[in-house]
C-alpha positions as CSV (number, residue, x, y, z in Angstrom):
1,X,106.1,84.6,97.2
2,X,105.3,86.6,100.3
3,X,108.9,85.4,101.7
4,X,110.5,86.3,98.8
5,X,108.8,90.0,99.1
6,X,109.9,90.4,102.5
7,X,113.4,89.8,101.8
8,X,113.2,91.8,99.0
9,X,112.4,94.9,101.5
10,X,115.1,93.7,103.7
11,X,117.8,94.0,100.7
12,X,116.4,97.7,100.4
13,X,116.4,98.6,103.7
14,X,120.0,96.9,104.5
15,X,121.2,98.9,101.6
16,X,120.1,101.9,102.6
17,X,121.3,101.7,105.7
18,X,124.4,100.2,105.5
19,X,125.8,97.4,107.4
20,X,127.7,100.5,109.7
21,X,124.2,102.1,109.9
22,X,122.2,98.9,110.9
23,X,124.8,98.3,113.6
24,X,124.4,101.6,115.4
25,X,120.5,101.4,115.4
26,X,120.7,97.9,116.6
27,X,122.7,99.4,119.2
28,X,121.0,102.5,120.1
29,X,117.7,100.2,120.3
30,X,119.3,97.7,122.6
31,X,121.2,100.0,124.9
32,X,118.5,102.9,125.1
33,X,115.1,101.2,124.6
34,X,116.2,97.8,125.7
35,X,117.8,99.1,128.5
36,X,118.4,102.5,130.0
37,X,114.2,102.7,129.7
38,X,113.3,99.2,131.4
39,X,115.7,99.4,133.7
40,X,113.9,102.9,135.5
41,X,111.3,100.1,136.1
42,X,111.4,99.5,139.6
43,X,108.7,96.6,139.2
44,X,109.6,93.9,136.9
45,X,106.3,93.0,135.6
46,X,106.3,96.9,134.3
47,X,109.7,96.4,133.1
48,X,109.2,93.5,131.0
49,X,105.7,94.7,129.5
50,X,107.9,97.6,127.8
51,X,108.9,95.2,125.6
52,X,105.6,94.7,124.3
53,X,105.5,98.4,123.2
54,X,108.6,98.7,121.8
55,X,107.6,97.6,117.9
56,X,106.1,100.7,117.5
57,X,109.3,102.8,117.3
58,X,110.4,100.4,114.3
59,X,107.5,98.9,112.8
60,X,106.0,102.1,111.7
61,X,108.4,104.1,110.7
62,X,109.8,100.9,108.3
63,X,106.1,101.2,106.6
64,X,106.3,104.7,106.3
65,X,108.9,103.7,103.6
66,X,106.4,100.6,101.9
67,X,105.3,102.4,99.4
68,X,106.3,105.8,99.4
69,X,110.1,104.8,99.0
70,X,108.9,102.3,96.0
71,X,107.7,106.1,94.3
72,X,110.8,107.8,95.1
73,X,112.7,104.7,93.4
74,X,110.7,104.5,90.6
75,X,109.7,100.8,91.7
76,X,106.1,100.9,92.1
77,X,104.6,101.1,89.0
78,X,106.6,97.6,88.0
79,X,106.4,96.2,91.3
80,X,102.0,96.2,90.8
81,X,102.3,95.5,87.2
82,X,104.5,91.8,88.7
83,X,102.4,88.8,89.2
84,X,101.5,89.4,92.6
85,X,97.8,89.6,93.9
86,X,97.4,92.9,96.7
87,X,97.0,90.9,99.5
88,X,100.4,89.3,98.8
89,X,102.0,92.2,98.4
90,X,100.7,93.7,101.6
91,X,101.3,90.8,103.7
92,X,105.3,90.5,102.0
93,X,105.3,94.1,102.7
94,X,104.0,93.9,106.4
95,X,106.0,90.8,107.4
96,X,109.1,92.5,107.2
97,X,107.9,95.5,109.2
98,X,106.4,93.7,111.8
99,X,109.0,91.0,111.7
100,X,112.5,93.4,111.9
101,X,110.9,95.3,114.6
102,X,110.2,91.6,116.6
103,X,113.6,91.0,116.0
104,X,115.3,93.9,117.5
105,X,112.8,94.1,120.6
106,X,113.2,90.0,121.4
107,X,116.8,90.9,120.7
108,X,116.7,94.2,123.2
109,X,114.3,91.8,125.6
110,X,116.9,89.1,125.8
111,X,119.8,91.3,126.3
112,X,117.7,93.0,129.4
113,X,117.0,89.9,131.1
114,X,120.8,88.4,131.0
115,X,122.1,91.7,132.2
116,X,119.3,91.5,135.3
117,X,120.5,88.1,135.9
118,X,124.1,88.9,136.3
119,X,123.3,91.9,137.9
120,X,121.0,90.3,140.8
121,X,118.3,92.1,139.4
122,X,114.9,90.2,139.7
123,X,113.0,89.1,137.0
124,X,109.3,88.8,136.1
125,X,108.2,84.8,135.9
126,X,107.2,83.5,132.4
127,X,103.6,84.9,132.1
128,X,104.4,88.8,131.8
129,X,107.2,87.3,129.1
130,X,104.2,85.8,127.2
131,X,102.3,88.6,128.0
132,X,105.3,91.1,126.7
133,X,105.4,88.7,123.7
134,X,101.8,89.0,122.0
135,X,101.5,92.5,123.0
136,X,104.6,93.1,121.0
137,X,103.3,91.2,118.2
138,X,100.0,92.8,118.1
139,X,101.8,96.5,117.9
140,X,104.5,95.3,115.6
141,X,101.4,94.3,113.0
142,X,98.9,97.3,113.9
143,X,101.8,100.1,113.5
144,X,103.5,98.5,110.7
145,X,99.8,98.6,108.7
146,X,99.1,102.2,110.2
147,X,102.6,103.1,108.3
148,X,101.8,101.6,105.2
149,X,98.3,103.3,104.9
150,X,100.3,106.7,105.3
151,X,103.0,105.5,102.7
152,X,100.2,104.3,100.0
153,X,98.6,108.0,100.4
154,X,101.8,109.7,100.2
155,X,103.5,110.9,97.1
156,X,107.0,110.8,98.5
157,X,109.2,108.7,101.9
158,X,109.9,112.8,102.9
159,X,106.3,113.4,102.9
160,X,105.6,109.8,104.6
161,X,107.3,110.8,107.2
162,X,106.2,114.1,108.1
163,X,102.8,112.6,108.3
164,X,103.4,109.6,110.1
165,X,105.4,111.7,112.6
166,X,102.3,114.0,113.2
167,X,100.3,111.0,113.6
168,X,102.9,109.4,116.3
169,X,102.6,112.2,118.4
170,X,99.0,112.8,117.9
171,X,98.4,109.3,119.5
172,X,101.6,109.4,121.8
173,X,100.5,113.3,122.8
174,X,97.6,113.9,122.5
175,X,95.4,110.7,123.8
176,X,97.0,110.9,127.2
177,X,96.6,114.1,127.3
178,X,92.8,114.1,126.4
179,X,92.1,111.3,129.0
180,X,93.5,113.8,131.4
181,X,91.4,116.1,130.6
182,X,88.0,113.8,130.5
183,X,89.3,111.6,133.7
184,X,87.8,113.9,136.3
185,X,84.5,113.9,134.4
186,X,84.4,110.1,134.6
187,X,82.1,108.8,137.0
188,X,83.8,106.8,139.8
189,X,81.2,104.3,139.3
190,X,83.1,103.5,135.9
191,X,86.6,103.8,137.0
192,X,85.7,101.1,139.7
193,X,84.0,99.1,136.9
194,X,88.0,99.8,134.9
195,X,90.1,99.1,137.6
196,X,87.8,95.5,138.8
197,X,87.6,94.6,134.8
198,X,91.7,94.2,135.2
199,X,91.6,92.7,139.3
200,X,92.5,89.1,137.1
201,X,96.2,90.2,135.9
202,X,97.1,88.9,132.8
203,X,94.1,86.7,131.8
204,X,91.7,89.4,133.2
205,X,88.6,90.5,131.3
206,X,90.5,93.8,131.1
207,X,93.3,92.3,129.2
208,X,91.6,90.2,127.2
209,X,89.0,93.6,126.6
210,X,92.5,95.2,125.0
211,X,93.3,92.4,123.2
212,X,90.1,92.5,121.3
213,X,90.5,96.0,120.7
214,X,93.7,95.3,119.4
215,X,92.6,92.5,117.0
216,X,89.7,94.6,115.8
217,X,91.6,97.5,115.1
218,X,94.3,95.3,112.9
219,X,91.3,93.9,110.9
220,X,89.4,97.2,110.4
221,X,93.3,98.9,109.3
222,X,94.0,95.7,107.3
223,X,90.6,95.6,105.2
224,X,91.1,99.0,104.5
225,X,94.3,99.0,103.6
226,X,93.7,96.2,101.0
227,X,90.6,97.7,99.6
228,X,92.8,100.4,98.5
229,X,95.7,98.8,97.7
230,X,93.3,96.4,95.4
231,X,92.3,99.9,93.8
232,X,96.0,101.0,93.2
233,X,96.9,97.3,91.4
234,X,93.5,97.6,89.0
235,X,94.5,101.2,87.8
236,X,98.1,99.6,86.9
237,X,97.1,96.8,84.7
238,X,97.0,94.1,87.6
């Protein structure tokens, strides 16, 4: 069932695009983000780890269209009225955002690291990969669901959007430019604390502190999200 809903919003999307469209954006994505970007990188670890941010410039934006594009086609209504509990319907939904925007990054990821190779370009060793790997994962999920919570408040895909965007650069924007603002007000005391908490690399209590963070704020986004969504189906008859 949850397959068969993910496919479903891969027919949609496919169509909308148009197998012209979906070859430019594959390109675009590869050759820009996949490449012109980590390739400014003079380290590789750095390089590699873009990969694992990637998600968010696809994820997102495909759940901006979840719900909002199932008003605009006139869908939704029969689509919560189906057989098909919330949490199924989220989860169909949220694979295929989460799972096109793996697909183009590992695609974009592998087409980086056979172009290094025949360029003599060095290479990271399998760690920041795996590293690159759940970190792409983790904000494929958390931006598809932040999408979808705008799309399911949102009475149209135009006005989806618009608010999503405003929320991208509120969090691309503004955050950095907040902690710019508060770093000199830090006390060095803590920024030592910061900067020992990630002296491990990889499997630092740093990274596994952002991990956490990660994985709490996907639960707190996903309960939420299916509280409502379990509010939505009730009002329909489900």
């Amino acid at each position: 069932m949850i397959a068969g809903l993910a496919l479903r919003e891969m027919y949609h999307t496919a169509r909308s695009m148009g197998k012209a469209g979906l070859v430019r954006f594959l390109l675009v994505y590869v050759g820009l983000l996949g490449m012109l970007i980590p390739w400014q990188m003079g380290i590789p670890e750095v390089a590699i780890m873009i990969f694992g941010l990637l998600p968010l410039y696809i994820a997102g934006p495909a759940g901006v269209d979840a719900f909002a594009g199932e008003r605009d086609r006139s869908t939704l209504e029969t689509l919560l009225a189906s057989p098909v509990s919330p949490g199924q319907l989220l989860a169909g939904k949220l694979m295929f955002c989460s799972g096109f925007a793996l697909m183009a990054t590992w695609v974009a990821m592998g087409v980086y690291s056979l172009t290094s190779v025949l360029s003599g370009r060095p290479l990271p060793g399998p760690l920041p990969y795996v590293a690159a790997i759940v970190l792409g994962v983790l904000t494929a999920v958390l931006s598809g669901l932040a999408g979808m919570t705008v799309s399911l408040k949102a009475r149209s895909a135009r006005s989806s959007q618009q608010w999503y965007s405003l929320v991208l650069v509120g969090v691309a924007v503004g955050l950095p430019l907040l902690a710019r603002a508060l770093l000199p007000h830090v006390p060095q005391a803590l920024k030592d604390a910061v900067v020992s908490a990630f002296a491990g690399g990889w499997v630092s209590l740093g990274s596994l502190g952002v991990l956490a963070i990660l994985l709490l704020a996907i639960a707190a986004l996903g309960g939420s999200l299916k509280v409502r969504m379990r509010r939505l189906w009730i009002m329909n008859g489900g």
